[in-house]
C-alpha positions in Angstrom: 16.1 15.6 -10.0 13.4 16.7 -12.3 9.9 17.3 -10.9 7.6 16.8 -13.9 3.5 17.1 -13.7 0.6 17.8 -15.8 -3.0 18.8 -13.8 -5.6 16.8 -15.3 -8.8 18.5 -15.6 -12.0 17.2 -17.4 -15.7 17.6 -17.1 -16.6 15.7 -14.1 -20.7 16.2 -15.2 -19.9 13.8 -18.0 -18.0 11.5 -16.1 -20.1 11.4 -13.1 -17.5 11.8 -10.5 -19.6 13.5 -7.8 -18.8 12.5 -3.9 -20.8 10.0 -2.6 -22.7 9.9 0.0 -20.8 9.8 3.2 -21.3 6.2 4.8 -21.8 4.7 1.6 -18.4 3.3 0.2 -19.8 1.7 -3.0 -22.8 3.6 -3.9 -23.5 5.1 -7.9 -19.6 3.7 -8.3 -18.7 2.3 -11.8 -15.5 0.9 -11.1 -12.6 -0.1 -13.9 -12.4 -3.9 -15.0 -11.0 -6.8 -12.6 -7.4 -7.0 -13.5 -5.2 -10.0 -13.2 -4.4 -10.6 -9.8 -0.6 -9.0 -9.9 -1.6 -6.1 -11.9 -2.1 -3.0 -10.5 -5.3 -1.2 -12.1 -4.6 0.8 -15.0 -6.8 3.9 -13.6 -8.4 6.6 -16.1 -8.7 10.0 -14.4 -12.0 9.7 -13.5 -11.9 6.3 -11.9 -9.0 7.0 -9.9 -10.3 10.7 -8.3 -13.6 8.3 -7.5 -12.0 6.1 -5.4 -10.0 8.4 -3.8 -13.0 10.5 -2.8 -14.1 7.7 -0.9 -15.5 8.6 2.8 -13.0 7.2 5.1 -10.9 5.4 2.5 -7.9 3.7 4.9 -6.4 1.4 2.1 -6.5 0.4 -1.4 -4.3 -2.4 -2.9 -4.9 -3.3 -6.6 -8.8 -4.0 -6.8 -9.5 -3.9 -3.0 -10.4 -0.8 -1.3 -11.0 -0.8 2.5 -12.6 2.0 4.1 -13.2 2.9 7.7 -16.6 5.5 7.4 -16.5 8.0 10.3 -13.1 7.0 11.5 -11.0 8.9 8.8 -8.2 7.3 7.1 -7.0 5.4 9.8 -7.0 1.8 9.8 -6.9 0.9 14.0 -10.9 1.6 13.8 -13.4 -1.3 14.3 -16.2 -1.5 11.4 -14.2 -1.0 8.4 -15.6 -2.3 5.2 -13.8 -3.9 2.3 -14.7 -4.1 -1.4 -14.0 -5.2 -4.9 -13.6 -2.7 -8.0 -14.8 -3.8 -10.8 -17.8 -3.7 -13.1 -20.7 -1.7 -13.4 -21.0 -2.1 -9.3 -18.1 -2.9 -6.5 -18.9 -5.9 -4.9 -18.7 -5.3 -0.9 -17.1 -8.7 0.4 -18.5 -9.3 3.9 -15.6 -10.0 6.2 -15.7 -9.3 10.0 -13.7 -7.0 12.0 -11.4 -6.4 9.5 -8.4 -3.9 9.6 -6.9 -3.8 5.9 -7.7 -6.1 3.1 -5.3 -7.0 0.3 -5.7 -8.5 -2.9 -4.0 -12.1 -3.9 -3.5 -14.6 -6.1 -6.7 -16.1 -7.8 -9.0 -13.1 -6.6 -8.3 -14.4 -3.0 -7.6 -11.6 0.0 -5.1 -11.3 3.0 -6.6 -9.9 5.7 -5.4 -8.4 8.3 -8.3 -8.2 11.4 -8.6 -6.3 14.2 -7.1 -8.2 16.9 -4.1 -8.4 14.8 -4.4 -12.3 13.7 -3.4 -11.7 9.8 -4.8 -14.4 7.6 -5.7 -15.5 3.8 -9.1 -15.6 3.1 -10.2 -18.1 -0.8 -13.4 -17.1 -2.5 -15.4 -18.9 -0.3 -14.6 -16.7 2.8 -12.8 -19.4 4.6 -9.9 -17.9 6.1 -6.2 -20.1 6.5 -4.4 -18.3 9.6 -1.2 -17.1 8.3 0.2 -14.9 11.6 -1.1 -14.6 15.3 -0.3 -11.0 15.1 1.1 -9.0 12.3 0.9 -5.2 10.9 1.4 -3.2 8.2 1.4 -6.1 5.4 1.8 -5.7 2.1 1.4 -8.3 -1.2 4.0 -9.2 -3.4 3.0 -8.0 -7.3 3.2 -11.8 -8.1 0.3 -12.3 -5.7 1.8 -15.1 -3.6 4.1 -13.6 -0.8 3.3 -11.8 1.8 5.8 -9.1 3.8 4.7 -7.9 7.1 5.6 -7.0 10.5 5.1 -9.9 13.2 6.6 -10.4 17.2 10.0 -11.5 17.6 10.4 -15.1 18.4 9.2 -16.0 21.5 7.0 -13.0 22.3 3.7 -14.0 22.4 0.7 -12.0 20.7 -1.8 -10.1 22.3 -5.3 -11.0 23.5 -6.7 -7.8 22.8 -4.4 -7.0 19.2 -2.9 -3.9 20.9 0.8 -3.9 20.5 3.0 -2.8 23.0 5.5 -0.7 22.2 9.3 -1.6 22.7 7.9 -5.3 21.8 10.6 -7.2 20.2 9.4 -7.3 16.0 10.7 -8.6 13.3 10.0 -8.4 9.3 9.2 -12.0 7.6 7.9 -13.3 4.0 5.4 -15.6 4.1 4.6 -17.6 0.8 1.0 -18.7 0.1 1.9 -21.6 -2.1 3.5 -23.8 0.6 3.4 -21.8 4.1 7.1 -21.7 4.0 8.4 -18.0 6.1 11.5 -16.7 5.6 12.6 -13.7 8.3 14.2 -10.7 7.0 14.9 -8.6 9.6 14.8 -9.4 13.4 14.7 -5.1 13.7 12.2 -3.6 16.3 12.2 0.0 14.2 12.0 -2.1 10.7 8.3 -1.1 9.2 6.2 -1.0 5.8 7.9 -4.2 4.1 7.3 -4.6 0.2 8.7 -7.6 -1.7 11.2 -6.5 -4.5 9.3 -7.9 -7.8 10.9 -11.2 -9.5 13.1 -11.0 -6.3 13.5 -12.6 -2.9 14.2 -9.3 -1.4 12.5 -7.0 1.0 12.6 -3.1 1.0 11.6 -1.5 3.9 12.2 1.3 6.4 14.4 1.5 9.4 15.6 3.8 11.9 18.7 1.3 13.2 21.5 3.7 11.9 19.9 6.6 14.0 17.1 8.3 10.9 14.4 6.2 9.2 16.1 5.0 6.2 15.7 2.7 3.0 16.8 -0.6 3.8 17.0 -3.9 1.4 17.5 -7.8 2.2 16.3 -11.2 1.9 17.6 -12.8 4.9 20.6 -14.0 4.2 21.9 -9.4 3.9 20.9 -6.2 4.8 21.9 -3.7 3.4 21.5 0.3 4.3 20.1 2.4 0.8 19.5 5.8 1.8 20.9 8.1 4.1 24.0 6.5 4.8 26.5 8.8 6.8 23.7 11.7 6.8 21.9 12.9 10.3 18.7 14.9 11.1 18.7 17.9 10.1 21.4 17.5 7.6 20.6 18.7 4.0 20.0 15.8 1.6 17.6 14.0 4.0 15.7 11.7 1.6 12.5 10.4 2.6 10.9 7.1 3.4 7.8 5.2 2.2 5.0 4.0 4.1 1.7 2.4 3.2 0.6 4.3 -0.2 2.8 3.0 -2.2 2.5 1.5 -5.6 5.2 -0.4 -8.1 5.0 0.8 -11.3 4.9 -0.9 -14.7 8.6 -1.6 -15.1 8.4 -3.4 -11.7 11.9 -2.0 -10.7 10.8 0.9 -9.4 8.2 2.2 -6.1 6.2 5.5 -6.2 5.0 6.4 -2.9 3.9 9.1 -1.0 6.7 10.2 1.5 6.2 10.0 4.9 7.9 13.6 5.4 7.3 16.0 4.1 3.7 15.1 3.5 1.8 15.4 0.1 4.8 14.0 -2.0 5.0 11.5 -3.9 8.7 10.0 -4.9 9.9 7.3 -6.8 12.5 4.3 -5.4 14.6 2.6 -8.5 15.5 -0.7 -7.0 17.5 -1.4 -9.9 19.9 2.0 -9.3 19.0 2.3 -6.3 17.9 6.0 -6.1 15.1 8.3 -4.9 14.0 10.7 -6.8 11.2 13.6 -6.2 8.2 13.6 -8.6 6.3 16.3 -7.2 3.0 16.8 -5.3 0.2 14.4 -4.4 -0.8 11.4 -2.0 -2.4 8.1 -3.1 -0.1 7.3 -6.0 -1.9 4.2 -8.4 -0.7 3.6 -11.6 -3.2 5.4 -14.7 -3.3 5.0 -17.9 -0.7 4.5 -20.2 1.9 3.7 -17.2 1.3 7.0 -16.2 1.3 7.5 -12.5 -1.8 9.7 -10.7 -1.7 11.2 -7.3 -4.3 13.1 -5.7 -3.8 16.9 -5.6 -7.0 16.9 -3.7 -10.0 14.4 -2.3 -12.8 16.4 -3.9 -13.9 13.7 -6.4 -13.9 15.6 -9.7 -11.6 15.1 -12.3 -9.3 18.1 -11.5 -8.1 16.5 -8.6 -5.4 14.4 -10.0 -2.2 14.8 -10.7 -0.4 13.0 -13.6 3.0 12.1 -13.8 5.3 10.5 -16.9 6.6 7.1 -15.5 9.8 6.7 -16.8 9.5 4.3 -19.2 6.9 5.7 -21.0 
């Protein structure tokens, strides 16, 4: 494995990267351009160590940031906010006790709300329910599937949103075309599903064999990727994604930040199915060029980026 990295420094006076003020998730922000709805922005320095300064900052998807101001980074709070990047302002998009907001097809948004209830919002703020109670969901690059933890059949959801734990869960695909769900897992430890790109199948983690692992399907197999035959403790360990994760140009292959150890950031080939280290950082987005940033830092300046070669540039 080869850990390549270059620190990217600039002047952050002329760029205007200062922190903003704490509260204020959109304020003095010039954002990049809208993209297409499947594309993931392709971030300059600047831009990128911006956004990631963000007070609060719980989880960015494309063009759609959502912060949680004066609740860290984590995403269980009430009061988060959600907005667009793009042009010379973000637009903040008004939606009500939301949890995580993703980007979709046609500049729509899945949205997953505090009580649990995940559901697709159009660009008139009407919302189409699309589960009673789901986590951790995640947007196919194509913009019209969505992967995410729900209850197992016949366990019914929560009043409050506050899941239980030991509660029967599976994994399931939802398409936002025609409704139509396909289950890929009925696995209590399966988490952090993301839909292979111009594929039917699922990665996502798992603890069944006995240490969180790399797992693959589409509901008709499953099939272990990492960590087959290995234990805690043993050497060779390879790490798992979670939630900051981002598929790179090529769309074969998954940068994310490792779940252990922290501040990492590894690739997932899909295609050869290996995982490789790329070195240091959190928050991996793809720059410019297919490059890959990851912040070193959350200061806001230039300097706190990390850029790494994609491997196909």
């Amino acid at each position: 494995m080869h850990l390549r990295f270059v620190v990217c420094i600039g002047a952050c006076a002329l760029l205007g990267c200062g922190r903003k003020p704490a509260g204020d998730a959109t304020a003095n922000f010039e954002g990049p351009p809208v993209p297409v709805a499947h594309q993931a922005l392709a971030l300059t320095t600047g831009d990128y160590c911006r956004i990631v300064a963000q007070p609060g900052l719980a989880h960015w998807d494309r063009d759609v940031i959502t912060t949680c101001p004066g609740a860290g980074a984590s995403n269980e709070a009430t009061g988060c906010r959600v907005a667009e990047l793009g042009g010379a302002t973000p637009r903040a998009v008004d939606v009500p006790a939301v949890r995580v907001a993703l980007r979709a097809d046609g500049h729509t948004l899945v949205v997953l709300h505090t009580n649990g209830a995940l559901t697709w919002r159009d660009t008139s703020g009407r919302e189409t329910p699309i589960a009673a109670w789901a986590s951790e969901p995640s947007v196919s690059p194509d913009g019209v599937r969505v992967a995410f933890v729900t209850l197992g059949e016949g366990v019914t959801a929560p009043r409050d949103g506050h899941f239980v734990p030991g509660t029967a869960t599976r994994i399931v695909v939802h398409d936002l075309r025609d409704g139509r769900e396909r289950v890929i897992a009925d696995d209590t430890s399966a988490s952090t599903p993301w839909v292979v790109p111009n594929s039917d199948d699922v990665v996502y983690v798992s603890s069944r064999s006995g240490l969180a692992s790399i797992w693959r399907g589409n509901g008709e197999y499953e099939i272990q990727v990492t960590n087959i035959g290995v234990e805690a403790g043993d050497q060779g360990v390879l790490p798992t994604f979670g939630r900051h994760a981002v598929w790179v140009s090529d769309a074969r292959r998954l940068v994310f930040e490792a779940s252990a150890p922290s501040n990492s950031v590894w690739s997932y080939d899909v295609s050869r199915a290996t995982v490789e280290s790329m070195g240091p950082g959190e928050w991996p987005q793809i720059g410019a060029n297919g490059t890959v940033l990851a912040a070193k830092s959350r200061s806001g300046d230039v300097s706190c980026a990390i850029s790494y070669r994609s491997a196909d540039h």
